[in-house]
KEKE-3310 file (N, C-alpha, C; in steps of 0.2 Angstrom, whole numbers, plus 5000, padded with zeros to 4 digits):
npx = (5145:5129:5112:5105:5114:5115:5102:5102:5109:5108:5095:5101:5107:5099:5093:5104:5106:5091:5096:5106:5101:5093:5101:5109:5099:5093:5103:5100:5091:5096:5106:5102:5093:5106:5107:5099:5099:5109:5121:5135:5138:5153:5158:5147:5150:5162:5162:5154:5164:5172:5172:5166:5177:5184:5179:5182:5195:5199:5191:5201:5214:5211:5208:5220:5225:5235:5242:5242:5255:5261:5263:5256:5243:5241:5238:5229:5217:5217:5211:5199:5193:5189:5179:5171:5169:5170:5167:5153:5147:5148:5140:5129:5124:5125:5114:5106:5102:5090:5083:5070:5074:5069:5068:5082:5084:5081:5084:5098:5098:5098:5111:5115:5109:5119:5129:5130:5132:5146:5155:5151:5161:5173:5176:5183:5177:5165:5146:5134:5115:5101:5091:5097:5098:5084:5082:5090:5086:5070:5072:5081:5068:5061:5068:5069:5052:5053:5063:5053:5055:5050:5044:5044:5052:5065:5069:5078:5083:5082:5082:5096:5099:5096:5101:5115:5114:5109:5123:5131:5124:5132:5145:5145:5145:5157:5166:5164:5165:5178:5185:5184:5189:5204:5208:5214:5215:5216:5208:5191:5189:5200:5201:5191:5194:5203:5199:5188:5197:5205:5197:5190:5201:5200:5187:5189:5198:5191:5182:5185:5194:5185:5170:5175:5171:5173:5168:5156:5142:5137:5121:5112:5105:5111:5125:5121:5116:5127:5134:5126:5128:5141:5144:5134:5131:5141:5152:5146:5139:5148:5153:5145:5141:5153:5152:5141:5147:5156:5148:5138:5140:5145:5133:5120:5122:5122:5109:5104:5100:5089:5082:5087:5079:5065:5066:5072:5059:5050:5056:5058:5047:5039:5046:5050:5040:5040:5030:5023:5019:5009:5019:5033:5031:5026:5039:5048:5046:5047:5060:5067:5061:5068:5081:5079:5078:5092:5099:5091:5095:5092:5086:5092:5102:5114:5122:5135:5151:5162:5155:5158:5156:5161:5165:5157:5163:5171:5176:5191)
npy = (5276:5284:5278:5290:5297:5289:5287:5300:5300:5289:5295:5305:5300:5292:5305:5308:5299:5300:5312:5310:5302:5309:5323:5314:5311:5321:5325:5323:5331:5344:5342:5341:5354:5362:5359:5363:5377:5378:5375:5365:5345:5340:5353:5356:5345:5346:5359:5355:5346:5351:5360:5351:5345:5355:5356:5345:5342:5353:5345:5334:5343:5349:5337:5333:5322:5305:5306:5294:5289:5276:5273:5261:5260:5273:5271:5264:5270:5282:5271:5270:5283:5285:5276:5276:5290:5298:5293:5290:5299:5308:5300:5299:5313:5318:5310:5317:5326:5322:5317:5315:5321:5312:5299:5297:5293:5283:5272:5273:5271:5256:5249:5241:5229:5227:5225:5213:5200:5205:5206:5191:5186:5192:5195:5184:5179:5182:5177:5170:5169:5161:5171:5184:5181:5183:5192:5203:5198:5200:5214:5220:5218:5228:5238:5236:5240:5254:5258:5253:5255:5260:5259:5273:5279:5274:5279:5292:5299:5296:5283:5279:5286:5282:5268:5275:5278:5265:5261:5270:5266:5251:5254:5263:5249:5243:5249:5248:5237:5235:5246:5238:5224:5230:5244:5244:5250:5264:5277:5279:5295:5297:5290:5297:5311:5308:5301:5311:5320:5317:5313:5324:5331:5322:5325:5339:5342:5338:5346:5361:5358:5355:5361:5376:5384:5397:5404:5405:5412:5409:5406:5409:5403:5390:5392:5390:5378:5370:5373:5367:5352:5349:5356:5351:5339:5332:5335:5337:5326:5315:5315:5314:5299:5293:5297:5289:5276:5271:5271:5262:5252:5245:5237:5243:5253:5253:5254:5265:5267:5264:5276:5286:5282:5285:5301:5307:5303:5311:5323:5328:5330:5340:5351:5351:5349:5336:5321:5310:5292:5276:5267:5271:5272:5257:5249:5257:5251:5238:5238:5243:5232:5223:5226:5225:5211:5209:5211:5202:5192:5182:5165:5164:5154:5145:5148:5149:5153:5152:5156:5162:5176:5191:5203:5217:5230:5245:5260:5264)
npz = (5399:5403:5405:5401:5392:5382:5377:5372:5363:5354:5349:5342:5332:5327:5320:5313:5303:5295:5292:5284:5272:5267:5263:5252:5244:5241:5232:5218:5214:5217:5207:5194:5194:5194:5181:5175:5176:5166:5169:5163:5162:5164:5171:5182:5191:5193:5200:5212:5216:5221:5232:5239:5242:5247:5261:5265:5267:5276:5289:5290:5292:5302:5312:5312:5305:5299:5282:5268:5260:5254:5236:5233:5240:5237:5222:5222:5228:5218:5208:5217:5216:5204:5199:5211:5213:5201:5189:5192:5194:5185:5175:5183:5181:5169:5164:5169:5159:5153:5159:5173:5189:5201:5195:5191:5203:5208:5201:5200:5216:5216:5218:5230:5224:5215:5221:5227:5218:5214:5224:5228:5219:5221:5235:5244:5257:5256:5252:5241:5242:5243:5248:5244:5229:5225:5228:5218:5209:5212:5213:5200:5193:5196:5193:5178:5175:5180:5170:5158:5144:5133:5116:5109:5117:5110:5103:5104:5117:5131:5133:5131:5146:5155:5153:5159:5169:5179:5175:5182:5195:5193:5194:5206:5215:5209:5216:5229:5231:5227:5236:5249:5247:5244:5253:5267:5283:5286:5290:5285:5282:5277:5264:5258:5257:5246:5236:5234:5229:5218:5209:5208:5198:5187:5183:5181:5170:5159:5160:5158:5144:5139:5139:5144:5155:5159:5150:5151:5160:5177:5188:5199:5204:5199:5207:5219:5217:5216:5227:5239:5233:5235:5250:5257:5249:5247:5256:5270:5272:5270:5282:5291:5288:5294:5305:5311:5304:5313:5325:5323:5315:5297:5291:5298:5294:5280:5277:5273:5260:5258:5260:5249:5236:5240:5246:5234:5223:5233:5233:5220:5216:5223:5221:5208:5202:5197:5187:5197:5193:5191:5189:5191:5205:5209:5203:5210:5224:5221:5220:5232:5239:5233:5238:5252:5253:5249:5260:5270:5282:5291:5290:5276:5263:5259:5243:5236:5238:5253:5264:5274:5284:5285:5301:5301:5297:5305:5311:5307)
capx = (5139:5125:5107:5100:5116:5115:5095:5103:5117:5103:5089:5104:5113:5092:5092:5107:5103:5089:5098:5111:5095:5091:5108:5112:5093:5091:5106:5096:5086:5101:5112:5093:5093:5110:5109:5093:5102:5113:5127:5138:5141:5157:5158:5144:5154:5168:5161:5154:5169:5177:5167:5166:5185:5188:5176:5183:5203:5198:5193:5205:5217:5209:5209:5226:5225:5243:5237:5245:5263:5261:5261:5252:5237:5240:5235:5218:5211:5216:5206:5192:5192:5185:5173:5166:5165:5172:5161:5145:5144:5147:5136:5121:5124:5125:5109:5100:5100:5086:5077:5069:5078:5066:5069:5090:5087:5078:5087:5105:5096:5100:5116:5114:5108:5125:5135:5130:5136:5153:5154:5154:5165:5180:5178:5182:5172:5156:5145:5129:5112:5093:5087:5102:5097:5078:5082:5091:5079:5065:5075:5077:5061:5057:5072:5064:5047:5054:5065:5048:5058:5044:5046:5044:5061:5072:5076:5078:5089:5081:5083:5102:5101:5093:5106:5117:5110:5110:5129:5133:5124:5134:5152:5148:5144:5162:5169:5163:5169:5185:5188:5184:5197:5210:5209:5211:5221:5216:5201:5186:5189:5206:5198:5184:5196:5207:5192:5186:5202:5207:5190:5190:5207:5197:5183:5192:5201:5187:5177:5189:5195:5179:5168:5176:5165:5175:5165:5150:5140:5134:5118:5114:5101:5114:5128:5115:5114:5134:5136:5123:5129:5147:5147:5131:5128:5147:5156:5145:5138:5153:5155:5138:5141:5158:5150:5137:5149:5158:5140:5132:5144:5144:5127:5117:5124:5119:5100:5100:5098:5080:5080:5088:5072:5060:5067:5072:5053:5047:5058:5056:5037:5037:5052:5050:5034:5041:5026:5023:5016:5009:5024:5038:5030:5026:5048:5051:5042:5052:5070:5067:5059:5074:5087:5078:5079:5097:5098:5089:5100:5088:5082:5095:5106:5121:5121:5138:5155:5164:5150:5160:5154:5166:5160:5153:5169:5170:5178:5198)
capy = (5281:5282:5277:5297:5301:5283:5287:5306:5300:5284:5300:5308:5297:5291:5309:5312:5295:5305:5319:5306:5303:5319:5323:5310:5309:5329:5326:5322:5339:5349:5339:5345:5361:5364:5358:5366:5382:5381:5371:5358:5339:5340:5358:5354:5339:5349:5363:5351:5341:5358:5365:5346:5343:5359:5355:5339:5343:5359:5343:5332:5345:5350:5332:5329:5316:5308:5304:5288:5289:5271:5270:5254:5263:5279:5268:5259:5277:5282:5266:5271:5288:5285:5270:5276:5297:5302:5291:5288:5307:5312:5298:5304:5320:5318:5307:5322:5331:5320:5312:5316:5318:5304:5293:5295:5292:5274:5267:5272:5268:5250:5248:5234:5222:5225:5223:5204:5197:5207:5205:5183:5184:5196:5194:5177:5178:5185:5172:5171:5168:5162:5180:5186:5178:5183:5202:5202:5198:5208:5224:5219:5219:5236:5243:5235:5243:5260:5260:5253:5253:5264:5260:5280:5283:5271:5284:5297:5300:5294:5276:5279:5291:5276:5266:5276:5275:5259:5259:5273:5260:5246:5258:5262:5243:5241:5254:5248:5230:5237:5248:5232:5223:5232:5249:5243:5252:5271:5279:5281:5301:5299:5290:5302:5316:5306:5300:5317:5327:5313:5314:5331:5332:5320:5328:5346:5343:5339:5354:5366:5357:5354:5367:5381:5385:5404:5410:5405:5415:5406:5409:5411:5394:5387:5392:5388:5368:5368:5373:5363:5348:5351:5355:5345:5332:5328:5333:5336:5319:5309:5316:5308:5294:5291:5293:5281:5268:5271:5270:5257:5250:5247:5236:5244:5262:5253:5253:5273:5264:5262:5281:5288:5283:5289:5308:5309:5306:5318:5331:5329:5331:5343:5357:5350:5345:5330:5319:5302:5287:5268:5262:5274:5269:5251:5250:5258:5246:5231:5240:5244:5226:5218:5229:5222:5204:5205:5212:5198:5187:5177:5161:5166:5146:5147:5143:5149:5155:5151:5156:5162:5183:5196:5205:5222:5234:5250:5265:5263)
capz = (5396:5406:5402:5399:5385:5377:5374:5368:5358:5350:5343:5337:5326:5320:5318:5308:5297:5293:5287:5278:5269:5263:5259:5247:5241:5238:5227:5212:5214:5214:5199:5190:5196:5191:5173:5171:5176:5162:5170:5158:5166:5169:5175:5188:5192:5195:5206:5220:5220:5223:5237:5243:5244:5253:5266:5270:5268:5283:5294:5290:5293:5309:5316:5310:5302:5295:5273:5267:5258:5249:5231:5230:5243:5232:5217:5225:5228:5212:5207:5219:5216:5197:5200:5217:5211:5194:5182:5194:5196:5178:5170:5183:5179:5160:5163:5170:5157:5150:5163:5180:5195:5203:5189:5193:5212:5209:5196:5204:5223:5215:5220:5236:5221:5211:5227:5228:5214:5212:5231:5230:5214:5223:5240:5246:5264:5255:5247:5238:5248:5240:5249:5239:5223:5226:5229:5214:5203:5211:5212:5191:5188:5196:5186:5172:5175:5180:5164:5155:5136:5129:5110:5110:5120:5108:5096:5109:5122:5138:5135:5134:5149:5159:5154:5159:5177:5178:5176:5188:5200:5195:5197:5213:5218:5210:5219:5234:5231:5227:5245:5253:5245:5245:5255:5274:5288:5284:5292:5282:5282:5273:5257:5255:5254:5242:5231:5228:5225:5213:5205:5204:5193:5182:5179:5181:5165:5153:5160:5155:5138:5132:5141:5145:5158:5161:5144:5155:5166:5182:5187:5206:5206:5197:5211:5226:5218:5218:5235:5242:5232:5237:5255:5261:5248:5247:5264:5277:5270:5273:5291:5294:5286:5295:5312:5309:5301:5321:5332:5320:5308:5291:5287:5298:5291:5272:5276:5272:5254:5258:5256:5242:5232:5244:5246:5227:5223:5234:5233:5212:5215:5227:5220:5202:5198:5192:5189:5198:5189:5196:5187:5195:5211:5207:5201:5215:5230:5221:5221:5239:5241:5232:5243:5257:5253:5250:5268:5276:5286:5293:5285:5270:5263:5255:5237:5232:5242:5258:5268:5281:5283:5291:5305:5298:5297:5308:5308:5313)
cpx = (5133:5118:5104:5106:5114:5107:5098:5105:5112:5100:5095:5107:5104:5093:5097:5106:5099:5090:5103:5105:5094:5095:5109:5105:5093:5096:5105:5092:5091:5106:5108:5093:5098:5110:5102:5095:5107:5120:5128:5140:5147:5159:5154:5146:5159:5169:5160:5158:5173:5176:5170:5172:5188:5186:5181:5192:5202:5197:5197:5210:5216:5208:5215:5229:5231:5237:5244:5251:5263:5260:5257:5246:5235:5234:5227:5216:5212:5210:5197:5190:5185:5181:5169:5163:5164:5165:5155:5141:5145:5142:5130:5120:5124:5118:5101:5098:5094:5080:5077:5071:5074:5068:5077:5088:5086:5082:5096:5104:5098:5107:5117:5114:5113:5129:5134:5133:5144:5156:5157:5159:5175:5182:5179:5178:5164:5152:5137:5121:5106:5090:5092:5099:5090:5080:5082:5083:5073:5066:5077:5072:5057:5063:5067:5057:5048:5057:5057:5049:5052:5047:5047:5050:5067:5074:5076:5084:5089:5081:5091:5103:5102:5097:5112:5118:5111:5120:5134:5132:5129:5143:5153:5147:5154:5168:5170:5165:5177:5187:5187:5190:5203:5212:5209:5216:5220:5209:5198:5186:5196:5205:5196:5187:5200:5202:5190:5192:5204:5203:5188:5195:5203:5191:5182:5196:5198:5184:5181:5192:5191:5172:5167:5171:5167:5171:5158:5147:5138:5128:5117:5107:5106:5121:5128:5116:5122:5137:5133:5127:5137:5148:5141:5131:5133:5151:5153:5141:5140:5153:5149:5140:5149:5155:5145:5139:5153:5154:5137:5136:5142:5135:5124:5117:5120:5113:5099:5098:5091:5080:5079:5079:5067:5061:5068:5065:5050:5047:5058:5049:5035:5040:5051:5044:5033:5034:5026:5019:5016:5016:5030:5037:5031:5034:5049:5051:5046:5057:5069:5066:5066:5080:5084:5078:5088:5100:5096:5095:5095:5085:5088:5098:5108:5120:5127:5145:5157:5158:5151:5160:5158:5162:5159:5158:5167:5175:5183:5203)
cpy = (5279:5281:5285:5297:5295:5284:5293:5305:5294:5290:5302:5307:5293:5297:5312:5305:5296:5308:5315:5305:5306:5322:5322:5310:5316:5330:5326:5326:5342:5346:5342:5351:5364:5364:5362:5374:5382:5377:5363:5353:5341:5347:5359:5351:5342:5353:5360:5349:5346:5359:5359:5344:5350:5358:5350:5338:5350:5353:5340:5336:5348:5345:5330:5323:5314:5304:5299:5294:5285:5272:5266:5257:5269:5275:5265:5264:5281:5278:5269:5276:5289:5279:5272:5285:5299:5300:5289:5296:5308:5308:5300:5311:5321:5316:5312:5327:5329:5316:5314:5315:5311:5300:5292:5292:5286:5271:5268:5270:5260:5248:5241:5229:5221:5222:5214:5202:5196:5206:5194:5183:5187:5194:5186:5175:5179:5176:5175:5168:5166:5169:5182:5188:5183:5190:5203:5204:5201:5213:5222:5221:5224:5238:5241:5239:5251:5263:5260:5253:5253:5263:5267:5283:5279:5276:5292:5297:5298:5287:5276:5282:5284:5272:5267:5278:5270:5258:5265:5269:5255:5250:5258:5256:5240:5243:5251:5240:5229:5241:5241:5227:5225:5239:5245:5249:5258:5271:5281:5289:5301:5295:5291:5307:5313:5306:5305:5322:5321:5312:5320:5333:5327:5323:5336:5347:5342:5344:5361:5363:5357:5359:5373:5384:5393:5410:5409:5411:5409:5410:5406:5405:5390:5386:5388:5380:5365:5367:5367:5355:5345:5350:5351:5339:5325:5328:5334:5326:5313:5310:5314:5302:5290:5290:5287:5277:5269:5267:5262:5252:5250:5245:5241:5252:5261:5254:5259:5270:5265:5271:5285:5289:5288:5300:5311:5308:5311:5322:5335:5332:5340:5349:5357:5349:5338:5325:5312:5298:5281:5266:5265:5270:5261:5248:5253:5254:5239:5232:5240:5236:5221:5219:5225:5214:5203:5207:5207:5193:5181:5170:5159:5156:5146:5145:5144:5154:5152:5151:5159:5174:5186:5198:5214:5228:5239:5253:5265:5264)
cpz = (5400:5404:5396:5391:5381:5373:5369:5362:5355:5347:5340:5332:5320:5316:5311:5301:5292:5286:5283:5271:5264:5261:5253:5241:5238:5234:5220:5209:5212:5207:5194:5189:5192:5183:5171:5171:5170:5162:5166:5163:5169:5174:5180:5194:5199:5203:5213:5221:5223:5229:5242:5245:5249:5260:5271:5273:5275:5288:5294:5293:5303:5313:5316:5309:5297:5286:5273:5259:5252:5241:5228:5233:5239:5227:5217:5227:5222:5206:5209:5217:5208:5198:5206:5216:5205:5189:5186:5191:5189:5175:5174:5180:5171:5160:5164:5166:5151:5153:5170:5186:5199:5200:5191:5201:5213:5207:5198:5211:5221:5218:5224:5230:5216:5215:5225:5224:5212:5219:5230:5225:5217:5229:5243:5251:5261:5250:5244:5241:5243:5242:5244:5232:5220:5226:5223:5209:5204:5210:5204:5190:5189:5193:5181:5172:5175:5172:5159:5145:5132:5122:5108:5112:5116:5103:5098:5113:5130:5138:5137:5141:5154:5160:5157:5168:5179:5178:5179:5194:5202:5195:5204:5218:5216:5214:5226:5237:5231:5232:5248:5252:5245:5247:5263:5277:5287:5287:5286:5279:5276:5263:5253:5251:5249:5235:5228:5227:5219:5206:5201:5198:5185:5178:5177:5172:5159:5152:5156:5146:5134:5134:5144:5148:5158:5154:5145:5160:5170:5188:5195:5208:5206:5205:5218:5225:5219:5224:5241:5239:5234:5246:5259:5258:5247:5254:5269:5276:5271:5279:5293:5295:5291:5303:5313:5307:5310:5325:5328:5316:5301:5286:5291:5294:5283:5272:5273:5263:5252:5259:5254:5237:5234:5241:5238:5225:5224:5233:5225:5212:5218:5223:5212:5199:5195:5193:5192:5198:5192:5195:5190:5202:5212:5207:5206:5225:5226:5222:5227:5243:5240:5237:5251:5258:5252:5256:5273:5277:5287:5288:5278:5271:5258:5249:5232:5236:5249:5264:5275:5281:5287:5295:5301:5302:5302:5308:5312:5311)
residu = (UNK:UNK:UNK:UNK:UNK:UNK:UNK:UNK:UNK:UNK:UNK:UNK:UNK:UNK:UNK:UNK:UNK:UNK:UNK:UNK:UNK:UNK:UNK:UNK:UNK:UNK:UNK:UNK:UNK:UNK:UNK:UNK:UNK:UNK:UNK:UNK:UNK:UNK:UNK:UNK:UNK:UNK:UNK:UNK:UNK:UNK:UNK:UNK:UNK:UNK:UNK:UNK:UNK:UNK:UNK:UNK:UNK:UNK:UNK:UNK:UNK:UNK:UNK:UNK:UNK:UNK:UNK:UNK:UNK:UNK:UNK:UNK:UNK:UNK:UNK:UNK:UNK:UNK:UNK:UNK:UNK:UNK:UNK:UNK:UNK:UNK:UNK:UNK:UNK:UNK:UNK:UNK:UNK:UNK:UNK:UNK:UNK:UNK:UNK:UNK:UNK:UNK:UNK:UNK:UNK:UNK:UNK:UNK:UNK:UNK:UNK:UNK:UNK:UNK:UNK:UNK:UNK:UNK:UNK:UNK:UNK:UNK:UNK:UNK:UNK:UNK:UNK:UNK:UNK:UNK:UNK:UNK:UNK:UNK:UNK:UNK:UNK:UNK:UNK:UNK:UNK:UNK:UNK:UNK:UNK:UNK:UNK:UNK:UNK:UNK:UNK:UNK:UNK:UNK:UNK:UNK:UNK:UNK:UNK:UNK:UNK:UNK:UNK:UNK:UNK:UNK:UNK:UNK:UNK:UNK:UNK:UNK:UNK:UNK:UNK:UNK:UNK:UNK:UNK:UNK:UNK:UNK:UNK:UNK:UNK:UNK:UNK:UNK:UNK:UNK:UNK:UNK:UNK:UNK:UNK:UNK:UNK:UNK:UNK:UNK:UNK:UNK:UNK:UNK:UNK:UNK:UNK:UNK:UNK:UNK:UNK:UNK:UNK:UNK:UNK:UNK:UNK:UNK:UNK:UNK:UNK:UNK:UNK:UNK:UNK:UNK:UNK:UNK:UNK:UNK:UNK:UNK:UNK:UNK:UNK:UNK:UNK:UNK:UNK:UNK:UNK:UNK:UNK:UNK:UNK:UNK:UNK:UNK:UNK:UNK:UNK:UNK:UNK:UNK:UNK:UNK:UNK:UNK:UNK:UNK:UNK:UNK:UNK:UNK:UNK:UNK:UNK:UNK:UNK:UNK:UNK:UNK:UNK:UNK:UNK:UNK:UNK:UNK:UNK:UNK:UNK:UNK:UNK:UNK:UNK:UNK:UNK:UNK:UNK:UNK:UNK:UNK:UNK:UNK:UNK:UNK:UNK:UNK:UNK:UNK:UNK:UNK:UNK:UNK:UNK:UNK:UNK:UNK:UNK:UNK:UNK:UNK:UNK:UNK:UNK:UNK)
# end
């Protein structure tokens, strides 16, 4: 590759980082949007995984890609599929239907400060770092500030909601600790599409038992957030994210973390009016802070695990 495409093919993949970005983070506007249209959790749920698994099953099939056979591999994406979409995506989504999409995008942007602990306890090569420790506890103390545990919200439904935030976060930290462990030898693409068809069957079958969504109308906002949520925020998403775990690998592909929060603020402010307050901001400058402390490498000294770090997967 010669210097001129290396420079083309470098803005491109900032470029689609970016847009990974704004994907995942504009996700919290549309899961909003929809519920404010009318649309029930699980049948929201439902529709994007729908949209999103047709997408991804068209490339897979146009790559030809062979799908795993195994039983025991079937099982661990069955595992993922519920820990990394079913129950993150249904508890945001239930969560929105009482608190501001900004407010979901900070408090589930937490996730890096789950990883670390479930990370030294599972994987034997990961350990636990004073920056580790320190992040940690920052990024706490801006959840804490963001939730704020207004005596006013305890006999409400936004304390639960928050909590309920808070443990779609630490799902997808298990989820993620659990493909580590036990999904290898399978491209990144064939995961994604297992995850959400498997995900979809779980949340397809409450939506229809319990909200019959066909005695619904759907409402052409409501459509608009499904579609978006579906084929960009779930499949073109992954295909991002797949090429940049290729070009870059997996940490530096993690950083798009640092801006979930960001894009979910704005785009709540900007499309929803959501208001934003010292202490959102404030809560949100420590989770970023603490995400970035368990990132640093440098200077970090060991205080607990092997100490010996893999090298930072790539796509194979």
């Amino acid at each position: 590759m010669d210097s001129t495409t290396e420079k083309t093919s470098t803005r491109l993949d900032w470029a689609l980082f970016i847009l990974l970005g704004f994907f995942w983070g504009s996700s919290y506007l549309f899961i909003k949007i929809g519920i404010d249209a009318g649309l029930e959790p699980f049948t929201l749920v439902s529709l994007r995984l729908l949209f999103g698994l047709v997408l991804l099953a068209v490339v897979v099939r146009v790559a030809g890609e062979p799908l795993p056979r195994q039983p025991r591999m079937i099982g661990h994406l069955v595992v993922l599929g519920f820990f990394s979409v079913a129950l993150p995506f249904g508890l945001i989504t239930w969560a929105e239907q009482s608190v501001d999409s900004s407010l979901a995008a900070v408090l589930t942007g937490a996730v890096p400060l789950f990883v670390i602990p479930f990370a030294a306890l599972f994987l034997p090569a990961e350990r636990i770092t004073i920056n580790g420790l320190l992040g940690i506890a920052v990024g706490l103390i801006g959840v804490a500030i963001v939730v704020g545990f207004d005596p006013a919200d305890l006999a409400g439904n936004e304390l639960i909601a928050e909590v309920a935030l808070i443990g779609a976060a630490v799902s997808y930290a298990i989820g993620g600790v659990y493909a580590r462990r036990n999904v290898h030898g399978l491209r990144p693409m064939i995961p994604a599409l297992f995850q959400v068809g498997i995900a979809l069957v779980m949340m397809a079958i409450p939506a229809l038992v319990l909200e019959r969504p066909w005695e619904r109308g759907l409402a052409p906002e409501a459509l608009f957030a499904v579609v978006w949520l579906g084929l960009l925020g779930s499949g073109a998403a992954y295909l991002i994210f797949f090429r940049l775990l290729g070009h870059w690998g997996a940490t530096r592909t993690s950083l798009v973390a640092y801006l979930l929060p960001i894009w979910g603020i704005a785009l709540g402010a900007l499309v929803l009016q959501e208001p934003i307050d010292a202490r959102l901001l404030l809560g949100t400058a420590l989770v970023i802070g603490g995400i970035a402390l368990v990132n640093l490498r440098r200077g970090s000294r060991q205080l607990w695990g092997r100490g010996v770090t893999p090298p930072a997967p790539t796509e194979g």
